[in-house]
C-alpha positions in Angstrom: 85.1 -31.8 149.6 81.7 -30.6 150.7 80.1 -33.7 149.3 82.4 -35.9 151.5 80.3 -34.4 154.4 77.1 -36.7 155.1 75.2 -34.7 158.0 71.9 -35.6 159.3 69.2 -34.4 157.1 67.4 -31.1 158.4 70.6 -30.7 161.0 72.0 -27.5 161.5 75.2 -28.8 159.8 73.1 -30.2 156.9 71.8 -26.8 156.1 75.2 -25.0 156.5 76.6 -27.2 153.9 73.5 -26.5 151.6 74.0 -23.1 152.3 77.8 -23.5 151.0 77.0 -25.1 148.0 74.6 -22.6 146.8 77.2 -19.8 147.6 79.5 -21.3 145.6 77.3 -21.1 142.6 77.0 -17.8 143.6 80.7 -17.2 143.7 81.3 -19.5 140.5 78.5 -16.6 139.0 80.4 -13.7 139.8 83.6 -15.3 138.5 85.1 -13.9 135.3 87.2 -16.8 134.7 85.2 -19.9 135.8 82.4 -18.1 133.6 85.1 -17.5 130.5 86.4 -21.6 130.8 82.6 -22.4 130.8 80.7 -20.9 128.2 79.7 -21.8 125.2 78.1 -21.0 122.3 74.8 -21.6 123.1 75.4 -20.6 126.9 77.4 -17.3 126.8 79.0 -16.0 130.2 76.0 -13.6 131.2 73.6 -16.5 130.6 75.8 -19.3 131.9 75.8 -16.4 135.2 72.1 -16.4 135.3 71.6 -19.7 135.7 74.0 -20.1 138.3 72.4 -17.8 140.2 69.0 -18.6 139.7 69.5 -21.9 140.9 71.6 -21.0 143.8 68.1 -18.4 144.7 66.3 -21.3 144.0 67.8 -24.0 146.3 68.1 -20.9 149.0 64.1 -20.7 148.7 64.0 -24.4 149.3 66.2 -24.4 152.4 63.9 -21.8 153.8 60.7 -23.5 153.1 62.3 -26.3 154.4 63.1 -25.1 157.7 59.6 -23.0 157.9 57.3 -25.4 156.4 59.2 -28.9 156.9 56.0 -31.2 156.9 54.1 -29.6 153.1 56.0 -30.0 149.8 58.3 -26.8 148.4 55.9 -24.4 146.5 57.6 -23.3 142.8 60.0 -20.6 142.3 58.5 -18.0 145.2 60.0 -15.3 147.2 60.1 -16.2 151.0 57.8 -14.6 153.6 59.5 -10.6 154.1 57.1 -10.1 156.9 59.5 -9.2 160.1 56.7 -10.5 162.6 56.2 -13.7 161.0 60.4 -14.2 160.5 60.7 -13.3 163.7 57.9 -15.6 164.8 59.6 -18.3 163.0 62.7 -17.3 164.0 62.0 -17.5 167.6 60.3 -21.0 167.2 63.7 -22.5 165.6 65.8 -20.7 168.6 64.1 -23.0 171.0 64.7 -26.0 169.0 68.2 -25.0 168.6 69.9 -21.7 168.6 72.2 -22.3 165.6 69.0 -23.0 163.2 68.2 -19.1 164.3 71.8 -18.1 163.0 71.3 -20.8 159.5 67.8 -18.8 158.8 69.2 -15.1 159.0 72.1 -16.6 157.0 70.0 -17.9 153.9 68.4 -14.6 154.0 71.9 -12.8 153.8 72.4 -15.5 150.5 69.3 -14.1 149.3 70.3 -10.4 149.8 74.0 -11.2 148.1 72.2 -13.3 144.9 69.8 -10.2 144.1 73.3 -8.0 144.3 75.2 -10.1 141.9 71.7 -10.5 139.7 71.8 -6.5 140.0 75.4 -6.4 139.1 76.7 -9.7 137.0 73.5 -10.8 135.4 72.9 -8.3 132.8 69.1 -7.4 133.9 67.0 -4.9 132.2 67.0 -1.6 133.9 62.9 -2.1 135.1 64.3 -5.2 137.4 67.7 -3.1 138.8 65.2 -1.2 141.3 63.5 -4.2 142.3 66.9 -5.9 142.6 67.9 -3.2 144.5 64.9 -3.3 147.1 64.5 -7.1 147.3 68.5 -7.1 148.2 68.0 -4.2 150.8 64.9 -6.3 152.1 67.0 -9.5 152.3 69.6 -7.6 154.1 67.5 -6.3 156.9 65.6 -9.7 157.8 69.1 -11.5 158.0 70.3 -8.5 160.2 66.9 -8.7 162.3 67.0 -12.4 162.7 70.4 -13.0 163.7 70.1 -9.8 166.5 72.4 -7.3 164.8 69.4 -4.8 164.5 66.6 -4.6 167.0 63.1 -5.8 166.3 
């Protein structure tokens, strides 16, 4: 159904239904039984889950760069900007373009924050990257709290 929907590229709209697509990998990762009916033998459940969420982080990552860097080409596989100035910065800067891009930003932080959880939790990491899960998630959390005004700056 969600490819039926043909918004505007870069519209608030577009980016919500980007948004929904990656969180439905997300919830397809966290999914006993969409993950049983699709495994294999070569791609078993906690694998099959990794993927899905590491290309739901990695679409995420794009949306953001997309809406804080629109004019210079995506950058591999990196971890948005967890400064709470320059969000805030940015953050303020797609308010006055449109309010409802402020509220899309916090929210792909918030997918970030719940993708690190289900990593920490479905994914099967070692116990060195469960801390850093832990923080990045808790990190993720914050900014998308910050940005959409439910904490002060």
């Amino acid at each position: 159904m969600l490819n039926d929907l043909q918004p505007d590229a870069t519209s608030v709209e577009w980016y919500r239904k980007e948004q929904s697509l990656c969180w439905i990998k997300h919830l397809q990762a966290i999914d006993p039984e969409y993950l049983a009916q699709h495994q294999t033998i070569e791609k078993p459940a906690q694998t099959l889950a990794r993927e899905l969420l590491d290309t739901s982080e990695k679409r995420t990552i794009e949306l953001i760069h997309s809406l804080t860097n629109p004019t210079t080409p995506t950058p591999t596989l990196t971890t948005p900007g967890t400064n709470k100035t320059k969000c805030m910065r940015i953050a303020r800067q797609l308010e006055a373009k449109d309010p409802k891009l402020r509220a899309q930003f916090g929210g792909l932080y918030s997918v970030l924050g719940h993708l690190q959880k289900a990593k920490r939790d479905n994914a099967g990491p070692s116990p060195a990257d469960i801390s850093h899960l832990i923080q990045m998630g808790t990190t993720y959390y914050n900014l998308a709290n910050l940005i959409r005004g439910r904490i002060p700056e």
